[in-house]
KEKE-3310 file (N, C-alpha, C; in steps of 0.2 Angstrom, whole numbers, plus 5000, padded with zeros to 4 digits):
npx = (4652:4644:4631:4623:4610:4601:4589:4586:4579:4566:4553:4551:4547:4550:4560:4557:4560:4572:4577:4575:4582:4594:4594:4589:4600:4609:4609:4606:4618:4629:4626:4633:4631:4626:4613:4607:4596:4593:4585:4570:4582:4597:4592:4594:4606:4610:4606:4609:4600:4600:4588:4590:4587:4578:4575:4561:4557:4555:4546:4534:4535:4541:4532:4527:4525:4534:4544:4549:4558:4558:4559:4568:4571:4586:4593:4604:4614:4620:4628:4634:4648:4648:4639:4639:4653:4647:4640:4647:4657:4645:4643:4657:4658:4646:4651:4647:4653:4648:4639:4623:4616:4600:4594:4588:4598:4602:4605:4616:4625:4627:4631:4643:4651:4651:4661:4671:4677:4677:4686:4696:4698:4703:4694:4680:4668:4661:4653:4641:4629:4615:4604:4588:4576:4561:4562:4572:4585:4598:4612:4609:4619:4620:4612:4592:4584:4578:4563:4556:4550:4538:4532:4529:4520:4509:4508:4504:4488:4482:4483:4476:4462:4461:4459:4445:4438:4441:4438:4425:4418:4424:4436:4450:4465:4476:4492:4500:4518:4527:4546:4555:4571:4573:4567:4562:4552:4538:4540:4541:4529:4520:4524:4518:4506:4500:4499:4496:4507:4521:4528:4545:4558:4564:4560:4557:4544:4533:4518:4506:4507:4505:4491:4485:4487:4479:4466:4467:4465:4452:4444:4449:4462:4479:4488:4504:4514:4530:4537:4550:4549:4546:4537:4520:4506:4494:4498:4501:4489:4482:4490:4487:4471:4470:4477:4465:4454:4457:4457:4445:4439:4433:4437:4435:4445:4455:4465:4478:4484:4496:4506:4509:4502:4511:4518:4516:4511:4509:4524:4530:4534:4546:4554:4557:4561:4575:4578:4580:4592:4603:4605:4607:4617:4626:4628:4638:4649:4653:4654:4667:4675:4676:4677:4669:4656:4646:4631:4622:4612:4608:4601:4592:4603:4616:4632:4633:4636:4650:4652:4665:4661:4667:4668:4653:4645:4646:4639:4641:4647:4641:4625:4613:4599:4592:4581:4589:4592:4589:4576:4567:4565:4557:4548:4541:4538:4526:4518)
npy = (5633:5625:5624:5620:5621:5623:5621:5622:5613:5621:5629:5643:5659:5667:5658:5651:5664:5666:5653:5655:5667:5663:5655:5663:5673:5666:5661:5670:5678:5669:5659:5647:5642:5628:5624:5616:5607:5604:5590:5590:5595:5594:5580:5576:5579:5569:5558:5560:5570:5576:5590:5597:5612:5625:5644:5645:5636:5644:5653:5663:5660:5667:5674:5664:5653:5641:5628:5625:5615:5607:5603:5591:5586:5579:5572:5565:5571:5578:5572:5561:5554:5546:5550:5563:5565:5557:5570:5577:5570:5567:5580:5584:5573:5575:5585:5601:5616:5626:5625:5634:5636:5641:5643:5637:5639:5625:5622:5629:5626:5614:5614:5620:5610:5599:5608:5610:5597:5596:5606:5598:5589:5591:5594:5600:5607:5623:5631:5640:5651:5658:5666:5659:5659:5661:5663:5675:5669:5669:5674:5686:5698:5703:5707:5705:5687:5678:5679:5682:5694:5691:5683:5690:5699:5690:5684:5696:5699:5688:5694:5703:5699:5689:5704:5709:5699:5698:5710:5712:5702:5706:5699:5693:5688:5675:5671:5660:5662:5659:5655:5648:5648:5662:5679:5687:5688:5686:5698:5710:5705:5710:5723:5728:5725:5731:5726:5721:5717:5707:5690:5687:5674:5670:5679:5690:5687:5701:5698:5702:5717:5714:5709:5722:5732:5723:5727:5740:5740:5733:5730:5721:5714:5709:5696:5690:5678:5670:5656:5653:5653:5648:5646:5638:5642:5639:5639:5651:5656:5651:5659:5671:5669:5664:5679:5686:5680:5683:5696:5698:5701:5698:5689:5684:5673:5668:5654:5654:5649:5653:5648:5637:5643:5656:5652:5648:5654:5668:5679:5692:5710:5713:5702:5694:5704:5704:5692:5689:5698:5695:5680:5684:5692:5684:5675:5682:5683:5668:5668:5675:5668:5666:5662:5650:5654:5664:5675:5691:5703:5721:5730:5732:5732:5737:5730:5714:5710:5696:5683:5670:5654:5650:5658:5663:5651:5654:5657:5668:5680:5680:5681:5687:5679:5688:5701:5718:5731:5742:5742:5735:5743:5753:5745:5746:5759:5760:5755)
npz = (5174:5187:5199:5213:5223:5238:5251:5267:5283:5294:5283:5277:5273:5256:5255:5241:5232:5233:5228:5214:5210:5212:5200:5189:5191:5188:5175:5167:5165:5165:5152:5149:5163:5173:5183:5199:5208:5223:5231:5242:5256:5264:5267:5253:5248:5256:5249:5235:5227:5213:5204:5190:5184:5177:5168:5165:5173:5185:5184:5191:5205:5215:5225:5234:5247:5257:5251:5233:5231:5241:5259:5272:5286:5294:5303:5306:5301:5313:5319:5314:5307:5293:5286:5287:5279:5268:5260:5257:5247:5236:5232:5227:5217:5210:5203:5209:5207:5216:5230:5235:5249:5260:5275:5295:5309:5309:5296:5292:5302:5298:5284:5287:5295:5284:5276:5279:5280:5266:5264:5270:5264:5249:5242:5228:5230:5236:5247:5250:5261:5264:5277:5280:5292:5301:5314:5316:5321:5319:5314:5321:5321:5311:5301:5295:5294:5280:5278:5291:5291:5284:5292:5303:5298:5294:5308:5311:5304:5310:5323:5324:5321:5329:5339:5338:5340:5354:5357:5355:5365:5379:5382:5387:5379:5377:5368:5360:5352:5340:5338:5344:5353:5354:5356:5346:5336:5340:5350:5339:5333:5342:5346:5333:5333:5344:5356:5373:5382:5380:5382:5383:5379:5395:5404:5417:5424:5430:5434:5446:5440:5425:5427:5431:5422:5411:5417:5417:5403:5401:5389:5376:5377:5375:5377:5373:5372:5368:5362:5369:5383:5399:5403:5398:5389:5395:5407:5411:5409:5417:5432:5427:5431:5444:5451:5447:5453:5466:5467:5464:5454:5438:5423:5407:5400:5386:5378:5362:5348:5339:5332:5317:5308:5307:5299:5285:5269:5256:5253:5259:5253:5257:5262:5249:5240:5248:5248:5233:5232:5242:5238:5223:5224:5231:5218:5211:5217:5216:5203:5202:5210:5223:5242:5251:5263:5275:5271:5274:5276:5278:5269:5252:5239:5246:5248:5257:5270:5274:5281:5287:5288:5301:5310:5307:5312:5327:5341:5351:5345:5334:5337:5345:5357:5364:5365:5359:5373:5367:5360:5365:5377:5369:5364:5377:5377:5369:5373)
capx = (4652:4639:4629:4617:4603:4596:4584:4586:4580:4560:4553:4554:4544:4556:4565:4557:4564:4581:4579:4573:4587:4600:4592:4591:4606:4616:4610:4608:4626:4632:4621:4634:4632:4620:4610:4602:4591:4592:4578:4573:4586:4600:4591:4596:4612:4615:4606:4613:4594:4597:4585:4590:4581:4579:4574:4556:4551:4555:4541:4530:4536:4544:4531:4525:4527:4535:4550:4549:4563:4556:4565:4566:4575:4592:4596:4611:4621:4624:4633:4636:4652:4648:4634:4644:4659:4645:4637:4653:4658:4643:4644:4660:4657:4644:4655:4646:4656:4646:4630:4620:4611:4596:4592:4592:4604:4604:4608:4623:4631:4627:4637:4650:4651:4653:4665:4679:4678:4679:4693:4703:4701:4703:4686:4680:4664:4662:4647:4636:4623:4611:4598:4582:4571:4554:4563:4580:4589:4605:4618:4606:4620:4623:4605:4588:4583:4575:4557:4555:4545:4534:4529:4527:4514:4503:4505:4498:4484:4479:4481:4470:4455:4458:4456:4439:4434:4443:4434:4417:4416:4427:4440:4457:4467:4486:4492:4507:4519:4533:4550:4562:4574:4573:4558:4559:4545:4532:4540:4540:4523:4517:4523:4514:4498:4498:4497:4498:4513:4524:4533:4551:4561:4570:4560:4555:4537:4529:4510:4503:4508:4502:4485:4484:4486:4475:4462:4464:4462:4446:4440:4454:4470:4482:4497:4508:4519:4534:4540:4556:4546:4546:4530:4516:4501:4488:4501:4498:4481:4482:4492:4483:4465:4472:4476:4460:4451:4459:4455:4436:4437:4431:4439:4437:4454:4456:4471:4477:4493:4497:4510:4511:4501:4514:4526:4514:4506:4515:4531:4532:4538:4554:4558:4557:4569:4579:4580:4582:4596:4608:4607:4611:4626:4632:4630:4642:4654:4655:4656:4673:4677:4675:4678:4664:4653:4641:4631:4618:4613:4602:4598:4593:4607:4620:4633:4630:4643:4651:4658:4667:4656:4669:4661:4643:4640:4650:4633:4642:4650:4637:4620:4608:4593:4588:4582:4591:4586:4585:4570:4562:4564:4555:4540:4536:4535:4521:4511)
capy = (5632:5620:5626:5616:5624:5617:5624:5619:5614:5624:5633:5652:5663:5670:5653:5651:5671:5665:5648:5659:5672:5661:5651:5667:5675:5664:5659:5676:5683:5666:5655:5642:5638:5624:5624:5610:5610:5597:5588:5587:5599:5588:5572:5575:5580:5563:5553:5563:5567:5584:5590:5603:5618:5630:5649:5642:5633:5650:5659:5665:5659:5672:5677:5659:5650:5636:5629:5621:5609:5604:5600:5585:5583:5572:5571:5563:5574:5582:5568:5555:5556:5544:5554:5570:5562:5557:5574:5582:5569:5567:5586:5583:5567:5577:5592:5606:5620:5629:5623:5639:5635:5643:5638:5639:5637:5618:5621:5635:5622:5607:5617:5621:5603:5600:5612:5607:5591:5598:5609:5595:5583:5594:5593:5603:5610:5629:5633:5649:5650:5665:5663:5657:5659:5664:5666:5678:5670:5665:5679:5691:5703:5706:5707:5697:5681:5680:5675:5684:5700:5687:5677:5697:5700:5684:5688:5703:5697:5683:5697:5710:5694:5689:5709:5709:5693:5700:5718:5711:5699:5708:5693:5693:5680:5672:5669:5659:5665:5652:5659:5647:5652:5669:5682:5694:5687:5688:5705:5710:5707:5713:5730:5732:5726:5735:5721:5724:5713:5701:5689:5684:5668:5669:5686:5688:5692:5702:5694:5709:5721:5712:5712:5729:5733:5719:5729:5747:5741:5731:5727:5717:5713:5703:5694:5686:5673:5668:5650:5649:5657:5643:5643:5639:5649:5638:5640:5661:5659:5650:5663:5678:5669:5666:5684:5690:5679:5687:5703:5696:5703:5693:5691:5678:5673:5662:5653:5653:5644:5656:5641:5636:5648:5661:5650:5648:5660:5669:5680:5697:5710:5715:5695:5692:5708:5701:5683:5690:5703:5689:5678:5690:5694:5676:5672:5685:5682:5662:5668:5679:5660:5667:5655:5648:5661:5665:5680:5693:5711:5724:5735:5731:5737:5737:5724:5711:5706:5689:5681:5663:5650:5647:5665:5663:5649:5655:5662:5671:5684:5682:5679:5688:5679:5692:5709:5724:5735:5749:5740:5733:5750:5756:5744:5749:5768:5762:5752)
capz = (5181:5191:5205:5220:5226:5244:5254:5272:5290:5293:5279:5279:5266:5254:5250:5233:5227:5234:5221:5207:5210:5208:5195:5184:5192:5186:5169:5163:5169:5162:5152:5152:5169:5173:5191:5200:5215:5229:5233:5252:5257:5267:5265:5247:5248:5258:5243:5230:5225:5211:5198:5186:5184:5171:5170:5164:5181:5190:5183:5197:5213:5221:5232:5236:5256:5257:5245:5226:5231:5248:5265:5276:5291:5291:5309:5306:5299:5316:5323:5309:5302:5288:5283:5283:5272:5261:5257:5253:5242:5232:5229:5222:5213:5204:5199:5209:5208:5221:5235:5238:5255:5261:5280:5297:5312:5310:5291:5294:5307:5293:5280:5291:5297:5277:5270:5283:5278:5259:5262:5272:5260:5243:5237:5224:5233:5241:5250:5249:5264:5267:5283:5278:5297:5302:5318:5316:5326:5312:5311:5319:5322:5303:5298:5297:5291:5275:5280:5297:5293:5283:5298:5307:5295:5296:5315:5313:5302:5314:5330:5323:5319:5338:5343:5333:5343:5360:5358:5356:5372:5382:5383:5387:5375:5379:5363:5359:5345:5338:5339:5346:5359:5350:5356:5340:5328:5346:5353:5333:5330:5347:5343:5327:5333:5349:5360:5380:5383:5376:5385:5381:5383:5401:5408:5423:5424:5436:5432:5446:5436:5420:5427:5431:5414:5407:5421:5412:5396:5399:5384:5369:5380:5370:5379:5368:5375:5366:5362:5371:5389:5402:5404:5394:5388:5399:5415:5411:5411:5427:5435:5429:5433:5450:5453:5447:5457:5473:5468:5463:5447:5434:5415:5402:5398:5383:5375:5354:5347:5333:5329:5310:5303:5305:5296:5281:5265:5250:5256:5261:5248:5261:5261:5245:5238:5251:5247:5229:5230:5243:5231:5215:5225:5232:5212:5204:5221:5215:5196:5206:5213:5231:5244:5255:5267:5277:5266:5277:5275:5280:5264:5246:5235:5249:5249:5259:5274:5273:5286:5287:5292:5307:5312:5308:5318:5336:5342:5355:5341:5327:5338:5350:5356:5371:5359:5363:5375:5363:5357:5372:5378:5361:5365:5383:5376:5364:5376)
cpx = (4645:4636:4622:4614:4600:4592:4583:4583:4571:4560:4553:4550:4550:4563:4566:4559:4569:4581:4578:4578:4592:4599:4594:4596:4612:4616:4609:4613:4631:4629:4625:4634:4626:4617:4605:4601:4592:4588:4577:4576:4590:4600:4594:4601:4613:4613:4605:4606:4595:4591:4589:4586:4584:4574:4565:4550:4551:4548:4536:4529:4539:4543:4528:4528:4530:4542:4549:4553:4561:4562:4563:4573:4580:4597:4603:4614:4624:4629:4637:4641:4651:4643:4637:4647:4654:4640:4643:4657:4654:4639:4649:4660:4653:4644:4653:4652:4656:4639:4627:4614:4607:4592:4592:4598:4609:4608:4614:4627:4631:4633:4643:4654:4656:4659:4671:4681:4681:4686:4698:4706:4701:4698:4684:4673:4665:4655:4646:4631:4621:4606:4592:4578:4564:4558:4569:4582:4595:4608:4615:4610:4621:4617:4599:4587:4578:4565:4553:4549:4540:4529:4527:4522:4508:4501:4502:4493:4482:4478:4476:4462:4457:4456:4449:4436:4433:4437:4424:4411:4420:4434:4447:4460:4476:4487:4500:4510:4529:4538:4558:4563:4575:4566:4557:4555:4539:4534:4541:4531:4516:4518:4519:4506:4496:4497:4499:4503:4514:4528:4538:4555:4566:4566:4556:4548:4535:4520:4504:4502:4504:4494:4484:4483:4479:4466:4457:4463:4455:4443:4443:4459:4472:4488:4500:4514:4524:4536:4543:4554:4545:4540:4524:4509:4496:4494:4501:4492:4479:4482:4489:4475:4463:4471:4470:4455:4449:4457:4445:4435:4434:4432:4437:4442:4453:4463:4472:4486:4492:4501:4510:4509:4506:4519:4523:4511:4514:4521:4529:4537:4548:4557:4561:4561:4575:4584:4583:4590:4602:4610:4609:4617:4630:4630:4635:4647:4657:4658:4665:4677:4679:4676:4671:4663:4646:4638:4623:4618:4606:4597:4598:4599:4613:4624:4634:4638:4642:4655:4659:4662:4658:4664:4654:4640:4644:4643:4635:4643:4644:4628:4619:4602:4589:4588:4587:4589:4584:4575:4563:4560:4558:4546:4535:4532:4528:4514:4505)
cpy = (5628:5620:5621:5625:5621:5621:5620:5619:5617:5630:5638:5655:5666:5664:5653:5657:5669:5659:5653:5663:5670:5658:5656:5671:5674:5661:5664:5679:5674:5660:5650:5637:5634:5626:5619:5612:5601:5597:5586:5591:5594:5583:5570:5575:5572:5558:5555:5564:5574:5585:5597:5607:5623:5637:5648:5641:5639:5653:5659:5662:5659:5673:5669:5656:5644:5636:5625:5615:5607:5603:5596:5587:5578:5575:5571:5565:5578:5579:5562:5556:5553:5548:5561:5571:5561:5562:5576:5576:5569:5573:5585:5578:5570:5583:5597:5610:5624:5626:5628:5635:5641:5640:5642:5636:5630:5617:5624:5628:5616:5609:5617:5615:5601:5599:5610:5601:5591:5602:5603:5590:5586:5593:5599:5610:5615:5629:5638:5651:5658:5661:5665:5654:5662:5667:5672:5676:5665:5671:5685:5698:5707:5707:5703:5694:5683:5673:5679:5689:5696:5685:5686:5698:5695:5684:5691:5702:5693:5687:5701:5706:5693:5695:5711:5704:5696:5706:5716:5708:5701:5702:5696:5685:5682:5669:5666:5662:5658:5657:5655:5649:5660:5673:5686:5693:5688:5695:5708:5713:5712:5721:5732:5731:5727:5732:5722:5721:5708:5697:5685:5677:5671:5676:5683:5692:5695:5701:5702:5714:5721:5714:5717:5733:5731:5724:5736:5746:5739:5727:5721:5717:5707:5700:5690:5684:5668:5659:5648:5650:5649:5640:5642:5642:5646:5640:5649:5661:5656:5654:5669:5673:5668:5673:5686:5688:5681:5690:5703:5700:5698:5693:5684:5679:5667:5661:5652:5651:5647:5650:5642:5641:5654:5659:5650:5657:5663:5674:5687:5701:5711:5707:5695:5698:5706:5696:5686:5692:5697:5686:5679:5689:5688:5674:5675:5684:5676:5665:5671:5673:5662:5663:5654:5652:5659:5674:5683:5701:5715:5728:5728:5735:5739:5730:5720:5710:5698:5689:5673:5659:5646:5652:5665:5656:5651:5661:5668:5678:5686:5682:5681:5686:5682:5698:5714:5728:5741:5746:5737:5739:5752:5752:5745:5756:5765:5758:5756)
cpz = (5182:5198:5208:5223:5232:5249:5260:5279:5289:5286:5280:5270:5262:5252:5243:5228:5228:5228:5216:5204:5208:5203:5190:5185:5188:5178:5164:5164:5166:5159:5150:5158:5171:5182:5192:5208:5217:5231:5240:5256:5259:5266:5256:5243:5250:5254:5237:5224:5222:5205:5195:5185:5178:5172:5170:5172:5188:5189:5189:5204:5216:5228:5236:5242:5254:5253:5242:5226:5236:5254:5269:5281:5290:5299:5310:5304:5305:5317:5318:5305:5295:5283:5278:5279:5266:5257:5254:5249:5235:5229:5226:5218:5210:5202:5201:5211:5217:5225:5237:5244:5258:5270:5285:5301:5310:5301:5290:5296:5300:5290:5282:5292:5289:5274:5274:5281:5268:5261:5266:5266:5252:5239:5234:5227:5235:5241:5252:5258:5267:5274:5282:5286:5299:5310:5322:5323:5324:5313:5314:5322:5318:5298:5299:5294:5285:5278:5287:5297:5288:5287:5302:5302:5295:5304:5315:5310:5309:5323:5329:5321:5326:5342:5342:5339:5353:5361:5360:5360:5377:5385:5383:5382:5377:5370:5361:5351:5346:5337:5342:5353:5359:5351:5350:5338:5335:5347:5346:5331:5335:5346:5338:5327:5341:5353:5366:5382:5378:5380:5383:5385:5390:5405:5413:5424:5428:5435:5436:5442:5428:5421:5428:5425:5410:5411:5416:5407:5395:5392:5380:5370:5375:5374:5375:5370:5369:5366:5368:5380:5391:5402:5399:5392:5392:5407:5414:5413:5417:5429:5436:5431:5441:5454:5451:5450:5465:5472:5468:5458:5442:5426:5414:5399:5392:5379:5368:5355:5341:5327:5320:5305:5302:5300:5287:5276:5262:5256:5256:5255:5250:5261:5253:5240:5241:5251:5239:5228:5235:5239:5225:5217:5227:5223:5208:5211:5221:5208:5197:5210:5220:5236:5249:5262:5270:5274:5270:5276:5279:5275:5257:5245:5238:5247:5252:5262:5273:5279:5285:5290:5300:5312:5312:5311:5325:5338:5347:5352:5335:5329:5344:5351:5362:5368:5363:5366:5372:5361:5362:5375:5372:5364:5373:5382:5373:5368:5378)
residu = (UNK:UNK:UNK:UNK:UNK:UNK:UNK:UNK:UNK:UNK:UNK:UNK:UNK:UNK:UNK:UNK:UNK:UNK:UNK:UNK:UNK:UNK:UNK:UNK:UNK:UNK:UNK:UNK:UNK:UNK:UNK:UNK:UNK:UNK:UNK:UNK:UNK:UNK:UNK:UNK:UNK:UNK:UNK:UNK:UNK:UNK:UNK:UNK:UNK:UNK:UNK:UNK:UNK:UNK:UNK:UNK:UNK:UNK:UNK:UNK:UNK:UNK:UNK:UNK:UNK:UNK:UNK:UNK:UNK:UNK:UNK:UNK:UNK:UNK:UNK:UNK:UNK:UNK:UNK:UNK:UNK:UNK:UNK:UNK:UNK:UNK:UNK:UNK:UNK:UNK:UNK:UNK:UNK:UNK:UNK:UNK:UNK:UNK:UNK:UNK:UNK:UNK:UNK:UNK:UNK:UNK:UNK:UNK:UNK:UNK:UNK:UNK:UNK:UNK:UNK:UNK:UNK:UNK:UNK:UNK:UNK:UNK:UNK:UNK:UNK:UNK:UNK:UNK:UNK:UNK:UNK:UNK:UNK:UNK:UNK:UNK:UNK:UNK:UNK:UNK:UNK:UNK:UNK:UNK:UNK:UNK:UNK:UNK:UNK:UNK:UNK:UNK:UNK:UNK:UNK:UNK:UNK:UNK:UNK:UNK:UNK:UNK:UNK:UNK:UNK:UNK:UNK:UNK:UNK:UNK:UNK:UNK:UNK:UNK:UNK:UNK:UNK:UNK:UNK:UNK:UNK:UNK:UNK:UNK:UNK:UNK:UNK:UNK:UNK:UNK:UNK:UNK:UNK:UNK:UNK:UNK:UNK:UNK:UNK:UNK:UNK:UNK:UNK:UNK:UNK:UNK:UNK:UNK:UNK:UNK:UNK:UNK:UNK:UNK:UNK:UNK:UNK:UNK:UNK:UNK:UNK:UNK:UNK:UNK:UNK:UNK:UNK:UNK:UNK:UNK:UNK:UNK:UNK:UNK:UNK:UNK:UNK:UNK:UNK:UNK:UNK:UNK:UNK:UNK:UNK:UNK:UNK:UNK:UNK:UNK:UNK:UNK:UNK:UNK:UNK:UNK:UNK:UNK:UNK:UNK:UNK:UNK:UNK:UNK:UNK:UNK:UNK:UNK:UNK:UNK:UNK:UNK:UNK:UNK:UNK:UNK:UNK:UNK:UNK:UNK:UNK:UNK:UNK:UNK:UNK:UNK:UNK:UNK:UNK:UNK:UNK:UNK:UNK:UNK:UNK:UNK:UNK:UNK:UNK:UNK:UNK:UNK:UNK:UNK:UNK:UNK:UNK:UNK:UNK:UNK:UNK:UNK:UNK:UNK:UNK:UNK:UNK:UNK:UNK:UNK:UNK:UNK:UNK:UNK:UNK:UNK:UNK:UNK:UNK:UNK:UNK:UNK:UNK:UNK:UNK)
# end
C-alpha cells in the first residue's frame, strides 16, 4: 500500500508524533508499504509536492512544535473548484492508497471538500483526518484536538512569570489568549493558574463585578480575555480604568498578547500519546481498507470514534464552541 501524510492549516504541538506514528506504524505492521509526506500541507497537495519518509528521519521528533513537513496556506481550495479536482487527482495519479491528514477546521472541511469529489469520480484515494488544534474547536464533542493541552501548558508557564511580575508591583494585567471563536484554551488555562476571570467569546460581562473582585484580591489579578470576545484587551482596560477612577481607587492595569507563543515549544506528553495512539489506529484501520473518516478520542488505548466527514464538519452535531456549563460552573467554584 501507499500512504500521504499532510499536516494542515495552524500548527498544533503533537503533529510531528502523529507523522512519526504513521510513519512507523505502518512500516513495521507492513514494511511493504511505502509513505510519503506532503510538503506545505494543502499547498502541496495542489502541486503534487511529496517526500518519502523513512523510519530513520522519525528519530526524535515526537515531542518537537511545529511540523517536519511544514504548512502553508492554500485559500483556494475553499472555493476553487479547479484547485480541488486537482488535489484529488494528483493523489490518485500518484497511487496513494491512503492521505492521513492532521489539521484544523479548515483542513476537516478541505478533505471533505476532496473525498466527494474522489468518491464521485471513482478515484483511488481515502482520507484519514484526526484534529490537529491548539484551539479544540474540531469535533469537540468526540474528544480534544491533538495540540490543545500543549498550548494549556505554555499558557500556564507564561501566567505564572506575569503573576511573579503582577505580585511584585501590585498590577493588574489583561491578557489575551488565542483560541478562535472557541474559549477552552483561555478558560483552560485560567483554571489551572488560578486566574480571577476569564472572559469567553459572546459573554456578557458585568465589568462592576469584575472590579470588585480585582479590589479583594489587590495584589496579582489576572484577567484573561479570549480571542473570539468582542472587545479587545485595551477596550477592558479602558472600561475597568474607568470604573476605578469613579470609585478613586487607583490600579495599574497593564495589557500582554499571550498570542504565538502559546502555539509554539516541544508538545505536551497527553498530545503526543495522543497524536501517537490516533494515528496507530487510523493505520491498522487503512491496512482493514476502511473507508474515509473523521478519527477522535478521549483515552489512550481506547478505540477511537470515527465519524463520516459528512458528520465531522456539521458543527451543529460534532461541535461546541460555548464550554459547558458543567465546567464553567467548575471554574467559578475555584475562583
Amino acid at each position: 500500500m501507499k500512504f500521504a501524510i499532510l499536516t494542515g492549516g495552524g500548527d498544533s504541538p503533537g503533529m510531528n508524533a502523529f507523522v512519526r506514528a504513521v510513519v512507523r506504524s505502518s512500516l513495521n505492521l507492513n514494511p511493504s508499504t511505502s509513505v510519503w509526506g506532503v510538503i506545505d500541507g494543502w499547498r502541496g497537495a495542489i502541486d503534487s509536492n511529496f517526500k518519502k519518509l523513512g523510519k530513520r528521519e522519525m528519530a526524535g521528533i515526537a515531542h518537537t512544535g511545529g511540523t517536519i513537513l511544514g504548512t502553508l496556506r492554500a485559500p483556494e481550495l475553499k472555493d476553487n473548484i479547479d484547485a480541488q479536482e486537482g488535489v484529488a487527482l494528483n493523489l490518485h495519479d500518484n497511487n496513494f492508497d491512503y492521505l492521513f491528514v492532521i489539521g484544523g477546521n479548515g483542513s476537516l472541511k478541505a478533505a471533505e471538500t476532496v473525498n466527494k469529489i474522489i468518491v464521485s469520480r471513482g478515484l483511488r484515494t481515502k482520507i484519514l483526518v484526526a484534529a490537529g488544534s491548539i484551539d479544540n474547536d474540531v469535533c469537540n464533542n468526540f474528544g480534544y484536538s491533538i495540540g490543545f493541552y500543549s498550548a494549556i501548558d505554555k499558557s500556564l508557564e507564561m501566567l505564572e512569570w506575569i503573576r511573579d511580575t503582577a505580585s511584585a508591583h501590585r498590577r493588574v494585567y489583561i491578557i489575551e489568549s488565542m483560541g478562535r471563536d472557541s474559549g477552552y484554551l483561555a478558560f483552560f488555562a485560567g483554571i489551572a493558574t488560578g486566574a480571577e476571570y476569564v472572559i469567553r467569546p459572546g459573554e456578557n460581562v458585568d465589568y462592576e463585578k469584575m472590579a470588585n473582585m480585582i479590589n479583594e484580591r489587590d495584589r496579582d489579578s489576572r484577567i484573561i480575555v479570549s480571542e473570539g470576545y468582542d472587545k479587545s484587551i485595551e477596550d477592558v482596560r479602558i472600561i475597568l480604568e474607568e470604573i476605578f477612577t469613579k470609585r478613586g481607587v487607583n490600579h495599574e492595569i497593564r495589557t500582554v498578547d499571550m498570542g504565538y507563543f502559546q502555539r509554539g515549544g516541544k508538545a505536551a506528553v497527553q498530545d503526543i500519546l495522543h497524536a501517537s495512539w490516533l494515528a496507530h489506529s487510523m493505520v491498522k484501520c487503512a491496512f482493514n481498507h476502511c473507508e474515509s473518516g473523521f478519527y477522535t478520542g478521549y483515552n489512550i488505548g481506547h478505540p477511537p470514534t470515527v465519524l463520516s466527514l459528512e458528520e465531522a464538519i456539521d458543527d451543529e452535531n460534532s461541535t461546541h464552541y460555548n464550554l459547558p456549563k458543567e465546567i464553567i460552573e467548575f471554574a467559578i467554584a475555584l475562583r
